[in-house]
C-alpha positions as CSV (number, residue, x, y, z in Angstrom):
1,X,111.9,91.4,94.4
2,X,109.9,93.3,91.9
3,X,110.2,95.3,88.9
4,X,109.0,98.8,88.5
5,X,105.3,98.3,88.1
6,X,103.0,101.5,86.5
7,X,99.6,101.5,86.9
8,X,96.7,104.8,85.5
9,X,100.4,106.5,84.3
10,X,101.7,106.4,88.3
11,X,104.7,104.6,89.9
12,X,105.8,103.6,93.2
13,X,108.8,105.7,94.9
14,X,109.9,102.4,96.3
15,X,109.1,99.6,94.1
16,X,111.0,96.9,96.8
17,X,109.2,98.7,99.3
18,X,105.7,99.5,98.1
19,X,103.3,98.1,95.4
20,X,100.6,100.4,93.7
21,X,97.1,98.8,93.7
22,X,93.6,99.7,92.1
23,X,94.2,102.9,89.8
24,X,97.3,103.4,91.5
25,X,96.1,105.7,94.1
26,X,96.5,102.9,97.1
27,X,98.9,100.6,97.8
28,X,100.4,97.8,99.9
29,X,103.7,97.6,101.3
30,X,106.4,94.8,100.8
31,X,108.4,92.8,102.5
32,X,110.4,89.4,102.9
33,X,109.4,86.9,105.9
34,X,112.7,84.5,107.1
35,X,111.7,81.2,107.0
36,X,113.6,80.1,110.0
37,X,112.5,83.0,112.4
38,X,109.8,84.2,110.7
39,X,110.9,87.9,111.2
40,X,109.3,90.1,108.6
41,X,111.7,92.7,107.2
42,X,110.3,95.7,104.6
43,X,111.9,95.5,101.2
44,X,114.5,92.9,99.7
45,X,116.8,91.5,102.0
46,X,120.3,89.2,101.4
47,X,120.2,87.9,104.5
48,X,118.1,88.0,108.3
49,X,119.1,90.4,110.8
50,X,117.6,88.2,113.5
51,X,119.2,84.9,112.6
52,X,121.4,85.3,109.1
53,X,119.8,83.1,107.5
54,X,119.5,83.6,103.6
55,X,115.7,81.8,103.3
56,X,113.5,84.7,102.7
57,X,109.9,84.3,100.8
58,X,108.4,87.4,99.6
59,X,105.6,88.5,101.7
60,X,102.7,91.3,101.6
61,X,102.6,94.0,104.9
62,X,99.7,95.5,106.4
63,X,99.1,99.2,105.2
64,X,98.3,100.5,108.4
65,X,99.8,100.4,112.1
66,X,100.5,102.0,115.3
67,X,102.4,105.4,115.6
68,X,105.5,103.9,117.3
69,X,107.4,107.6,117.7
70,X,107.7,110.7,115.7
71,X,109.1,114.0,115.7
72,X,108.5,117.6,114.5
73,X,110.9,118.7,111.4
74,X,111.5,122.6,111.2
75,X,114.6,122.8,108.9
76,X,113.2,120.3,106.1
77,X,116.2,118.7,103.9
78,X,117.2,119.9,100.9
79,X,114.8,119.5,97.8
80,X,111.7,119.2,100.0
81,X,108.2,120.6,98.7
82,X,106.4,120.2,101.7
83,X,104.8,122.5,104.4
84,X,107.1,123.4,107.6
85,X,107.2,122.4,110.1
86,X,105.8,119.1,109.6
87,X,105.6,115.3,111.5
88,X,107.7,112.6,110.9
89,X,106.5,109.4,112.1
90,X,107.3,105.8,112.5
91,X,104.5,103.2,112.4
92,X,104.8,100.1,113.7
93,X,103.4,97.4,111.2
94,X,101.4,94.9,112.7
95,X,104.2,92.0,111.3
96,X,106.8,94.0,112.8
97,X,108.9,96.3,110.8
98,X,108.8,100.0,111.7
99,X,107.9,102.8,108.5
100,X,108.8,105.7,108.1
101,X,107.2,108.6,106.4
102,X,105.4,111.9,107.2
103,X,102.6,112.1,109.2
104,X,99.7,114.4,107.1
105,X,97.0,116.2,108.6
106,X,98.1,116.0,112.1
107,X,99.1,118.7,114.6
108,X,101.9,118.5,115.9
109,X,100.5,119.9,119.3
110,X,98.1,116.5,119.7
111,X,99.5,113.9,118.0
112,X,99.8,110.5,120.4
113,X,101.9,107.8,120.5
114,X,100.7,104.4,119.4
115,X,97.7,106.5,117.8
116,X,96.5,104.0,114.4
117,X,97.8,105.2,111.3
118,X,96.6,104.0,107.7
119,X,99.4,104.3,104.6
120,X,97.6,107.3,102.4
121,X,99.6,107.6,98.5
122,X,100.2,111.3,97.1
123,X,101.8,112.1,94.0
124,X,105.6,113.4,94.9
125,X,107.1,114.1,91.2
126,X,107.3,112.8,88.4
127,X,109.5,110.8,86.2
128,X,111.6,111.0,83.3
129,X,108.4,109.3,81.1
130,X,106.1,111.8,83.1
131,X,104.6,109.3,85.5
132,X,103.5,110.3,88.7
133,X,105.7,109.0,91.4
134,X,103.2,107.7,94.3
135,X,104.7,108.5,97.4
136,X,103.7,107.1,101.0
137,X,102.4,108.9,103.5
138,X,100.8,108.3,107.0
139,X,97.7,109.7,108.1
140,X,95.2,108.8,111.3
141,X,93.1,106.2,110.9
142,X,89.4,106.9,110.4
143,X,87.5,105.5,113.7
């Protein structure tokens, strides 16, 4: 769907998933909408889950969404860099799909369901050219 895309020296760690916008330091997720069902799917996709069929147009997501469920990681995976514990969280997208990404800034003691969330970028690594890859991350919205 797209090719790696830099922007200000900064990459996306999903360039299917997530385009860089501005000076890199926001960004919008993407998707595929079937043409038959309309179901939006994040990322590329061969095919519809919904319906199979193989008409897809690519589409722009919304950024932010509703905390759909989460959970509170103690024993991180290998290679992680983060703080521990921390939240893992799925946000529902307006369109549909479901993302999945750490939750920042929240406590894990008062964190709600269906709570809004907006799609924050943070530098994760970076690259073999020295790029920073952008990484997404979910944070509260701002009332």
């Amino acid at each position: 769907m797209t090719s790696e895309q830099a922007v200000n020296n900064r990459v996306s760690v999903s360039p299917s998933r997530m385009k860089l916008t501005g000076d890199g330091s926001e960004g919008v997720f993407l998707g595929t909408r079937c043409k038959e069902c309309e179901l939006h799917i994040l990322g590329d996709s061969m095919f519809c889950p919904r319906c199979t069929s193989a008409e897809h147009e690519p589409v722009e997501l919304s950024s932010s969404g509703k905390l759909y469920s989460y959970t509170v990681i103690h024993v991180p995976p290998p290679g992680w860099k983060g703080q521990v514990p921390f939240v893992l969280g799925a946000v529902k997208l307006p369109e549909g799909p479901h993302v999945t990404s750490e939750v920042i800034n929240a406590d894990p003691q008062t964190i709600e369901i269906d709570s809004p969330m907006t799609m924050v970028l943070q530098p994760g690594d970076t690259d073999e050219d020295g790029r920073e890859i952008m990484v997404y991350k979910w944070e509260a919205a701002k009332a």
